[in-house]
C-alpha atoms as an extended CHARMM CRD file, in Angstrom:
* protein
*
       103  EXT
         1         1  UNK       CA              1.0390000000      -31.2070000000       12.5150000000  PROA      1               0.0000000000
         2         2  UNK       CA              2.4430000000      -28.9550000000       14.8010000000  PROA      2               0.0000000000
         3         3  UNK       CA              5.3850000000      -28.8740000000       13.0960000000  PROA      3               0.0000000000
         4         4  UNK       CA              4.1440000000      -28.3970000000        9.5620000000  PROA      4               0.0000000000
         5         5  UNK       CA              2.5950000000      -25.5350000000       10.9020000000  PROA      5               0.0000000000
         6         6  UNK       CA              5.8140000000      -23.8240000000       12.5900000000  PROA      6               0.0000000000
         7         7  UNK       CA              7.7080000000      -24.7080000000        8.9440000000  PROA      7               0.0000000000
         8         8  UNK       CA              5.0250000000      -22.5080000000        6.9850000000  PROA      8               0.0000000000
         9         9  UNK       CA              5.5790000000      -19.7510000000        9.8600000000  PROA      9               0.0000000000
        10        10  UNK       CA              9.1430000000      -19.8150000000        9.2880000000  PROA      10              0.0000000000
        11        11  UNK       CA              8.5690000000      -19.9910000000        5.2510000000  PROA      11              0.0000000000
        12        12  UNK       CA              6.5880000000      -16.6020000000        5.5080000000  PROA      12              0.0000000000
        13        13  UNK       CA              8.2860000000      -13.9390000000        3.6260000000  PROA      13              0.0000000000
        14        14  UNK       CA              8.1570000000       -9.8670000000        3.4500000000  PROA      14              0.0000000000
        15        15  UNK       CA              6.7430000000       -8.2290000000        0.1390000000  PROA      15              0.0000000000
        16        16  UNK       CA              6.9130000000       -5.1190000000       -1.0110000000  PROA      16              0.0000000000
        17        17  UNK       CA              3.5490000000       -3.7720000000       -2.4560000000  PROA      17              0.0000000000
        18        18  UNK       CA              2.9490000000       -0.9190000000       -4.4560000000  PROA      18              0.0000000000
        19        19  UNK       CA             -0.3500000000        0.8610000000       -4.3080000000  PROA      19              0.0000000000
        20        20  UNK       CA             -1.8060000000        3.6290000000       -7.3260000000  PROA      20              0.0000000000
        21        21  UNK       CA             -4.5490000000        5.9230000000       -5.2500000000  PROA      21              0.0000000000
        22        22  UNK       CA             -5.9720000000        8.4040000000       -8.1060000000  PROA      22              0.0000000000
        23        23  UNK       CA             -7.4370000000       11.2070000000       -6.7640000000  PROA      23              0.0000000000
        24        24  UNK       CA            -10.6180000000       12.5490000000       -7.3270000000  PROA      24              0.0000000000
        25        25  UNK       CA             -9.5120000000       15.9230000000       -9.5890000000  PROA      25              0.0000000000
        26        26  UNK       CA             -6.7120000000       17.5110000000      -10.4800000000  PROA      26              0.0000000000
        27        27  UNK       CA             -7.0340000000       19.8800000000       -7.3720000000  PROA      27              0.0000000000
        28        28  UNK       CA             -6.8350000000       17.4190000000       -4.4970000000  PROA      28              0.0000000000
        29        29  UNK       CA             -4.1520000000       17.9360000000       -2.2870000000  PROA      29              0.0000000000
        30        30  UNK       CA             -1.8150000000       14.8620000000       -2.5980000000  PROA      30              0.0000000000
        31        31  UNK       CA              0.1960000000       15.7830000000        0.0940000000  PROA      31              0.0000000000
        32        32  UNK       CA             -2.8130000000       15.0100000000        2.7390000000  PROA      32              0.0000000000
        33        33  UNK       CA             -3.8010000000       12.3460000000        0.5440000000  PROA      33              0.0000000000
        34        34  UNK       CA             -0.0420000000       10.8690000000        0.9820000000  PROA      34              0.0000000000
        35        35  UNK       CA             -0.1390000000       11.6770000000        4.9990000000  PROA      35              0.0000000000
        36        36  UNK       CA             -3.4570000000        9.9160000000        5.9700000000  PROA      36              0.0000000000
        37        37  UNK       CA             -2.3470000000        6.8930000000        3.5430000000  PROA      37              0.0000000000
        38        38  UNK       CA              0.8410000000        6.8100000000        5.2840000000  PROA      38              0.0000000000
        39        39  UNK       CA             -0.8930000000        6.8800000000        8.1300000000  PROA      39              0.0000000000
        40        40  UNK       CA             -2.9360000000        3.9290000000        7.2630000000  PROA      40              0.0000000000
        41        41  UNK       CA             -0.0570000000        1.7460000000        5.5940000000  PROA      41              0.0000000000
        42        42  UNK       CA              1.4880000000        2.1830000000        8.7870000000  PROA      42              0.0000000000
        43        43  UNK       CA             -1.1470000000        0.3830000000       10.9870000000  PROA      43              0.0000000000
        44        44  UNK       CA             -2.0420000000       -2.2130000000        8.5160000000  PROA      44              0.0000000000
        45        45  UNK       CA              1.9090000000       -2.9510000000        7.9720000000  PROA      45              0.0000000000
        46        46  UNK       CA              3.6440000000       -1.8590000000       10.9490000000  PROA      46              0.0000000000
        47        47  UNK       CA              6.5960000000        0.6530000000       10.8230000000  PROA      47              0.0000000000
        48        48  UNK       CA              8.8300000000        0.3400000000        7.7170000000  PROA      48              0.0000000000
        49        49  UNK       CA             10.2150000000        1.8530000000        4.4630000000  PROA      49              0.0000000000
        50        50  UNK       CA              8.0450000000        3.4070000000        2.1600000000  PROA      50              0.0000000000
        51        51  UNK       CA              8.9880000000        5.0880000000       -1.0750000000  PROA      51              0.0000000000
        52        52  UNK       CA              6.4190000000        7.3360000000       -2.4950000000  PROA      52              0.0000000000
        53        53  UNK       CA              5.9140000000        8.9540000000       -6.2460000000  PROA      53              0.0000000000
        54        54  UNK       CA              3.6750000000       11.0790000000       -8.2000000000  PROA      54              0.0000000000
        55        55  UNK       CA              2.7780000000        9.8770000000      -11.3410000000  PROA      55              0.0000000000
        56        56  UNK       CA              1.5080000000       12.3510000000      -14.0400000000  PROA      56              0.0000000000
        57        57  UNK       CA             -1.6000000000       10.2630000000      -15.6300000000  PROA      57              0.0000000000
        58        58  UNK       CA             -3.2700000000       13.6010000000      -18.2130000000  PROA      58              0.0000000000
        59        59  UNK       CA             -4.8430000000       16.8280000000      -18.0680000000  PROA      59              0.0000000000
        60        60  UNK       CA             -3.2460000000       18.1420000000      -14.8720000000  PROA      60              0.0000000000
        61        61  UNK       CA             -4.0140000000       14.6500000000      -13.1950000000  PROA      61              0.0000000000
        62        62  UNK       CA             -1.7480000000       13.1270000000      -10.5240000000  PROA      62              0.0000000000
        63        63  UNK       CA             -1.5700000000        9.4900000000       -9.2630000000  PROA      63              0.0000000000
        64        64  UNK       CA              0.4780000000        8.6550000000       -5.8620000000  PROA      64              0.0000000000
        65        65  UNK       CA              2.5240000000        5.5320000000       -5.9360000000  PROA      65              0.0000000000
        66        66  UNK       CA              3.6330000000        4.1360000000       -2.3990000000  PROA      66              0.0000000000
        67        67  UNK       CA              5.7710000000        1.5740000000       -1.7220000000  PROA      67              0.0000000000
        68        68  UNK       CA              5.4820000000        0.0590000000        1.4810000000  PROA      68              0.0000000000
        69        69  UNK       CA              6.8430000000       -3.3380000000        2.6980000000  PROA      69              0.0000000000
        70        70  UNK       CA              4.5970000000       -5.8100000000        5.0020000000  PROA      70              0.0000000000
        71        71  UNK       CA              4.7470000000       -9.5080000000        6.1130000000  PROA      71              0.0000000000
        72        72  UNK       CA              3.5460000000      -12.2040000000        3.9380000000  PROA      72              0.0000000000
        73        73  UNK       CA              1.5080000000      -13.6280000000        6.8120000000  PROA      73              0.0000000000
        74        74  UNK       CA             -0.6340000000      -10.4920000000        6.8870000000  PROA      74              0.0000000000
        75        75  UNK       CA             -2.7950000000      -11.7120000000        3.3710000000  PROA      75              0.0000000000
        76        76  UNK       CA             -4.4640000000       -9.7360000000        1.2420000000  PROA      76              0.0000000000
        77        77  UNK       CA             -4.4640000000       -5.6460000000        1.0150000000  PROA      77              0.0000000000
        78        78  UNK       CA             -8.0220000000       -5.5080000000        0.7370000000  PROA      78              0.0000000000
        79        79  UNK       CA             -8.6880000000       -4.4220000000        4.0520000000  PROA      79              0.0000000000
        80        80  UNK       CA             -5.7140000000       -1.7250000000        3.7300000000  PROA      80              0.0000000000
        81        81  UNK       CA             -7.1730000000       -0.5270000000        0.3570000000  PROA      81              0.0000000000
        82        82  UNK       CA            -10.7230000000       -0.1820000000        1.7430000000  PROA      82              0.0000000000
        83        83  UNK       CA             -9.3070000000        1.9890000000        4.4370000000  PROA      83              0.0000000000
        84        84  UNK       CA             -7.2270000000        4.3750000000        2.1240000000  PROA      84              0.0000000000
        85        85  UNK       CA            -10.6120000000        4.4690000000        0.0190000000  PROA      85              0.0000000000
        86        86  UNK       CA            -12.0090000000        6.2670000000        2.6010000000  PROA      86              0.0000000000
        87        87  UNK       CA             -9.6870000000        9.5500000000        2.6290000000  PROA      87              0.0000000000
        88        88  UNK       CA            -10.7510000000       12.2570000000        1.4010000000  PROA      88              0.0000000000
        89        89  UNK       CA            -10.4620000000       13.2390000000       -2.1270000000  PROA      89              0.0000000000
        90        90  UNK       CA             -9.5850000000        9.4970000000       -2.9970000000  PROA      90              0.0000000000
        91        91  UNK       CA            -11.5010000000        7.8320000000       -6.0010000000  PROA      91              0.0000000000
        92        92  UNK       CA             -9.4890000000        4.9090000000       -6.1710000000  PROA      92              0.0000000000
        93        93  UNK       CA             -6.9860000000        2.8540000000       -4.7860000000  PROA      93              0.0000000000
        94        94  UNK       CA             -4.9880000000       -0.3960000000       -6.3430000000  PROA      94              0.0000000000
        95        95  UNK       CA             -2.4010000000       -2.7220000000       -5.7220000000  PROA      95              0.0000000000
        96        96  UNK       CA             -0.4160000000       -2.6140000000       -8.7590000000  PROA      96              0.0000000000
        97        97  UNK       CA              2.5130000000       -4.4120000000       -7.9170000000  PROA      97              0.0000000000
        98        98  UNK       CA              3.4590000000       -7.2710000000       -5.1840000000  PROA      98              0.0000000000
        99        99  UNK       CA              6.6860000000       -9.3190000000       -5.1090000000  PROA      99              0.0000000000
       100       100  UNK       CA              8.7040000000      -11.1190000000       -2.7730000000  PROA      100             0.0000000000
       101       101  UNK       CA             11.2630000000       -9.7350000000       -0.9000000000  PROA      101             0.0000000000
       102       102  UNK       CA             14.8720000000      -11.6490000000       -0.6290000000  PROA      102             0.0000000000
       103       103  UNK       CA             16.5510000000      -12.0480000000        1.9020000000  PROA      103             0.0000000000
């Protein structure tokens, strides 16, 4: 059993999630919105790359895409979402991409 259980350890892979926060208007400040999710990505994931992107979505309205890269063995981002929820002048935040990383 132990065994088994050292082979799925060793199976565990790195994936590279991207996350769409919309902010609550047009005049939030992305950039703070960017720093404290940053900030957050970085304590649920641990240091790494991250690539980040605004997004025009209509009327004036920005979305930030970040791209962050975390170990498989971590689960689901739900905990990581909820926390980025909680900045200010986020309305919503969701995992719109997750794939595998090779290698």
């Amino acid at each position: 059993m132990k065994d088994q259980i050292n082979s799925i350890g060793e199976n565990m892979a790195k994936v590279i999630v991207t996350i769409k926060i919309m902010p609550v208007s047009p005049e939030t400040d992305l950039e703070k919105v960017q720093e404290g999710a940053l900030e957050k990505i970085k304590t649920f994931a641990g240091e790494g790359e991250t690539k980040q992107e605004i997004e025009p979505v209509a009327f004036g309205l920005k979305a930030l895409k970040i791209t962050f890269v975390m170990d498989e063995a971590k689960g689901a981002t739900d905990p990581l979402e909820q926390e980025i929820q909680t900045i200010e002048g986020v309305n919503s935040v969701e995992v719109i991409d997750v794939r595998r990383a090779i290698g």
